[in-house]
N, C-alpha and C positions, 0 to 999 in steps of 0.2 A: 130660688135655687132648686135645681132637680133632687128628687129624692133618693140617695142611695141604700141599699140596704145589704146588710152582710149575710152572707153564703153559710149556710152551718154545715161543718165538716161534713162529706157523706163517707158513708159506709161503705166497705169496697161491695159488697153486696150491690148496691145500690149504682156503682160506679162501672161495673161490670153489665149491669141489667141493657139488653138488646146485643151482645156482644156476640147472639149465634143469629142476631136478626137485623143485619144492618140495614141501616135504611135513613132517609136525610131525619136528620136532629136538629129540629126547631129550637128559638132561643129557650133558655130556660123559663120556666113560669107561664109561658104561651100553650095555650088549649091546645089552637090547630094545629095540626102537622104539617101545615105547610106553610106557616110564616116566614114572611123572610126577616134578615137581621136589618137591624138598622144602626146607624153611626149616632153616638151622643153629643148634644152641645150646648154643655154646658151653662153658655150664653143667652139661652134662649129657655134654659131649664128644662130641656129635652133627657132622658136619660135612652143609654146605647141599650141595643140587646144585649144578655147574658147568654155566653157559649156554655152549655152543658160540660160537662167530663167526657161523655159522649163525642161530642163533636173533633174534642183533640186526639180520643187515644183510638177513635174509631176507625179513621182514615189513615194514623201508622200502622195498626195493626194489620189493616189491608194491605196495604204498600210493605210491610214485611214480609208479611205471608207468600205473599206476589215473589217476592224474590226467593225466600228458603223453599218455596216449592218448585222453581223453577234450578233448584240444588247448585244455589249459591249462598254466600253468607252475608249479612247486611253489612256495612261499613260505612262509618262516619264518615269518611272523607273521600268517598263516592257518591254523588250525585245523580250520577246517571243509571244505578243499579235496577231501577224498574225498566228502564227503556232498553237495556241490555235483559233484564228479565225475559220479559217480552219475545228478545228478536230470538231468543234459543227456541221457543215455540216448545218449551218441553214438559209442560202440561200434557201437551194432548200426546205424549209418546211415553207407549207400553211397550211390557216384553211377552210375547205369548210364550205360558205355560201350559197351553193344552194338546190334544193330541192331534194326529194327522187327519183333518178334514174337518176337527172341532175346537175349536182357538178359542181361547181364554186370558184375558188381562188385567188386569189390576188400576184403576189410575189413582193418584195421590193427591187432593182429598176425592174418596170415592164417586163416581158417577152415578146419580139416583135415579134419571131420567134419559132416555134416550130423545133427540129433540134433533125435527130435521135439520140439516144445515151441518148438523156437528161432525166432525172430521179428525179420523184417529190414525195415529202412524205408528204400526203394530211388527217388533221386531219378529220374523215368522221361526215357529221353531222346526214345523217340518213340511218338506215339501206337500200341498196337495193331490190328492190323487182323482180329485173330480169335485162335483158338488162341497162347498163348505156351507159353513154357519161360527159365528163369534158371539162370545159372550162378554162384554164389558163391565158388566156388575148388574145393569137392571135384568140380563136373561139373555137366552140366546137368539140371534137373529140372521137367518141366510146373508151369503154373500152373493153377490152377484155381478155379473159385466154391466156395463154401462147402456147398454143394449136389450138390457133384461132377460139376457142366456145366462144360464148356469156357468159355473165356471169349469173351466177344460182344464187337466192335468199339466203340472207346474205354471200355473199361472200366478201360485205364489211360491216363492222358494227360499228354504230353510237358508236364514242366515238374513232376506232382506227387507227391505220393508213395505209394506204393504200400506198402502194410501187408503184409508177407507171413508168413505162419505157417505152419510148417513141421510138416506128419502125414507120416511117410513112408509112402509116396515122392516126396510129391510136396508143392509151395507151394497153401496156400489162401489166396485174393490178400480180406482182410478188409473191402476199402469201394470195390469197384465202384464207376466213377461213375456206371454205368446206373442207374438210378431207374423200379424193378419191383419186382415180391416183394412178399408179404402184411406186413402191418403187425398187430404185437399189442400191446393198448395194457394198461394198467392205473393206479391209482392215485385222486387223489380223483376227483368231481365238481360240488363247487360254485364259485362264482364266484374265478375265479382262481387253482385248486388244479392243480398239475403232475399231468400224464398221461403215465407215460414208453413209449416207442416203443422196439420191436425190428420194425431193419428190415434183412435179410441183403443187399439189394441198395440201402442208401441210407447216403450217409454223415451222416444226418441220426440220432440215437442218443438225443435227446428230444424231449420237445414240451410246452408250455407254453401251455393253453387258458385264454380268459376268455369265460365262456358266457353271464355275468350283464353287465346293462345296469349302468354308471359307468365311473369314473375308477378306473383303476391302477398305480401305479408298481413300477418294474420294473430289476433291474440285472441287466446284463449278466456272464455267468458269467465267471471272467479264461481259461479257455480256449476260448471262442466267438467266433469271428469273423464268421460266415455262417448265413444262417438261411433259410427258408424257409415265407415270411409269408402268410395269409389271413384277408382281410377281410369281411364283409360288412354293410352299413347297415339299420339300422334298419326296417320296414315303413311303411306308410302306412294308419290305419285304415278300416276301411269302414263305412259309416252307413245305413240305407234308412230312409226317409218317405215313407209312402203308395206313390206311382206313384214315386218320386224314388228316389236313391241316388246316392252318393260311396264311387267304386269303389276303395279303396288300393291303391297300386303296389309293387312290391318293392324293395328299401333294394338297394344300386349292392353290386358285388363286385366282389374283384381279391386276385391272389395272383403273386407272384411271390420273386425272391430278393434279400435286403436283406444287405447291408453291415454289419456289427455293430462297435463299439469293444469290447473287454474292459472290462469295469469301468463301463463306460458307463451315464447312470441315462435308463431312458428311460420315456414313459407311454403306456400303452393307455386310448381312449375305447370302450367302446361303444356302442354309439345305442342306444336302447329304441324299440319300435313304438309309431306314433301309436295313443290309443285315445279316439274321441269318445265325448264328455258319451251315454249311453242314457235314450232318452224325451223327449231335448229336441229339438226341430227344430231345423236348421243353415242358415244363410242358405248361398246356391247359390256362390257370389263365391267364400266361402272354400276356403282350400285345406288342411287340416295334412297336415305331412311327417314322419314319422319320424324321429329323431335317427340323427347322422351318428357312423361308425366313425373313429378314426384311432388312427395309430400313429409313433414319432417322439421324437428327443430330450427330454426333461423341460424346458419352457421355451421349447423352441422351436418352427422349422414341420415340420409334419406328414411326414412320406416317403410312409405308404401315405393311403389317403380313400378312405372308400365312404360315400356320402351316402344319404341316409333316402329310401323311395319317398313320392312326394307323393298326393293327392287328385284324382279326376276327375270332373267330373258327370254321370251319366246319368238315362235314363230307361228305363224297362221297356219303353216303346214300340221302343227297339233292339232289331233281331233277334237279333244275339250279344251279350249283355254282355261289355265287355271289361277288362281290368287298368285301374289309374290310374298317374300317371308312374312311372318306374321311378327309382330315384336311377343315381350314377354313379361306378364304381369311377375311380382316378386315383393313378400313379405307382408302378405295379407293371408284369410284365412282362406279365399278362393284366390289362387293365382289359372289364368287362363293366356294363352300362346295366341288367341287373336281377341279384336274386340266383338265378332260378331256374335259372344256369347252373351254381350248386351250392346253396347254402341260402339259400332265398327268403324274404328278411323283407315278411310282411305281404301270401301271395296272398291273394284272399278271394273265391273263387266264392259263397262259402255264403251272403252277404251277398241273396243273390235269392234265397233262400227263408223270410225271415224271416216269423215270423208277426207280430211287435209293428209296434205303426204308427210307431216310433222306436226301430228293431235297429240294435245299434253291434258292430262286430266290431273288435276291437284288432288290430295289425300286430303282425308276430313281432319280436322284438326282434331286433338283431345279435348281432356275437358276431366274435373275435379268435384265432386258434391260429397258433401261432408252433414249426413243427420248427427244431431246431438240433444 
């Protein structure tokens, strides 16, 4: 029969000892530190490893820690409490208490070492006014772009959070709020296929095109709040008869920054360019407009609108021929009356040099991109 032998009380002293120095806990009684345990049997007169005190209260008090630092409380009849620890990420988020260009935080248990790789989310308390530097607890350490420029006024700003990733020796501060820097796109291109964005000075990190004229629907990613919308309407087409012609205007534009719900289902229109009937003559009266863009709750009214450029009549006997109405962006922060202040639906010079006695030029279609 295997030998068994009884455990004499220990000391909390005793029971306590490596509790500021965790690390694997061999069975009891075993030299190395790195024995593994073994299973007992009896039958064979083998006896099991003995688990130290160590080994039980060493890996709760981890798994608690984990959790009340993460400013929750532990509970018995949650199981999941480390895995939700974890997903709040609230370790590494500080609030800075220091001053304007000198940032100072605090983490809970203290940070002793700065070590590449480490990545701090620092609530900012006042805007920059040019060059910073942070202090985390080991000292202070420049901040910098991802580029290794200095960093430019408000590039952090009071009230948000500032991403910082740690190369030493210094923070690269990761979403800027300046909005510069090349933009690299890739991904599909047909109607309503994702094109994602890399942009080192935008805190915009996709984008989501609809290049084809219809209806779309669309939900909101659950971690997207804020996006950064562009519109433009539909063309207007242009016609020539004889000496005559109906010059199309360019469909309306507007861009600006939209408000987003997570989960939220919302729809993209876009207009198609008017394109008249070729070879038929068009009474003078009429007007066609290009279809109009919008963008907006699923159901409901529209946020952004860029309406379709409309039909103008001329004659050849005009010295300059000029565009037909423009449409008209509405409810962004740029609203614009044609699209040629970025893509113009439906210009149509060419429209005066037709050779057919009933040349129809079709307006460009709009078109919807949405960074977020």
């Amino acid at each position: 029969m295997a030998e068994y032998r009884s455990v004499p009380c220990l000391s909390a002293e005793v029971l306590c000892k490596g509790a500021r120095n965790v690390r694997y806990q061999q069975p009891w009684g075993i030299s190395d530190p790195n024995a593994s345990f073994i299973n007992g049997n009896p039958g064979l007169g083998l006896a099991g490893s003995i688990p130290s005190a160590e080994c039980v209260e060493h890996p709760q008090r981890e798994i608690v820690n984990a959790i009340t630092k993460a400013n929750l409380t532990p509970q018995d009849v949650d199981l999941y409490q480390l895995l939700k620890a974890i997903r709040t990420q609230f370790y590494n988020y500080a609030v800075d208490t220091g001053t304007t260009n000198v940032l100072s935080c605090i983490f809970d248990p203290p940070l002793m070492t700065y070590r590449t790789g480490f990545v701090a989310r620092v609530k900012v308390r006042n805007n920059n006014s040019g060059p910073a530097q942070i202090d985390c607890g080991p000292g202070l350490r420049p901040i910098i772009r991802i580029d290794g420029l200095p960093l430019q006024p408000n590039d952090m700003v009071m009230g948000g959070i500032a991403i910082l990733r740690y190369l030493e020796p210094m923070f690269q501060l990761a979403n800027p709020n300046a909005v510069s820097g090349g933009v690299v796109t890739g991904g599909g291109t047909g109607a309503g296929n994702v094109v994602y964005v890399t942009n080192q000075y935008n805190v915009f990190q996709a984008m989501r095109a609809w290049m084809d004229p219809g209806t779309y629907d669309w939900v909101v990613p659950d971690d997207v709040s804020r996006g950064w919308l562009r519109l433009w309407g539909g063309g207007g087409g242009g016609y020539m008869h004889g000496d005559d012609a109906k010059v199309g205007g360019d469909g309306g534009y507007c861009e600006g920054l939209v408000d987003l719900i997570p989960g939220a289902a919302m729809q993209v229109v876009v207009g198609d360019g008017n394109t008249p009937p070729s070879g038929v003559a068009q009474s003078q009266a009429t007007a066609e407009r290009g279809g109009s863009s919008t963008f907006g709750p699923a159901g409901g009214p529209s946020i952004f609108s860029a309406t379709g450029g409309s039909q103008v009549y001329k004659t050849i006997k005009d010295s300059v021929p000029s565009n037909g109405d423009p449409g008209v962006g509405s409810g962004a922060t740029i609203n614009r009356s044609n699209g040629a202040y970025g893509r113009g639906g439906g210009l149509n010079p060419g429209l005066w040099v037709g050779v057919l006695p009933h040349d129809a030029v079709p307006g460009d279609p709009g078109a919807c991109i949405l960074m977020y």
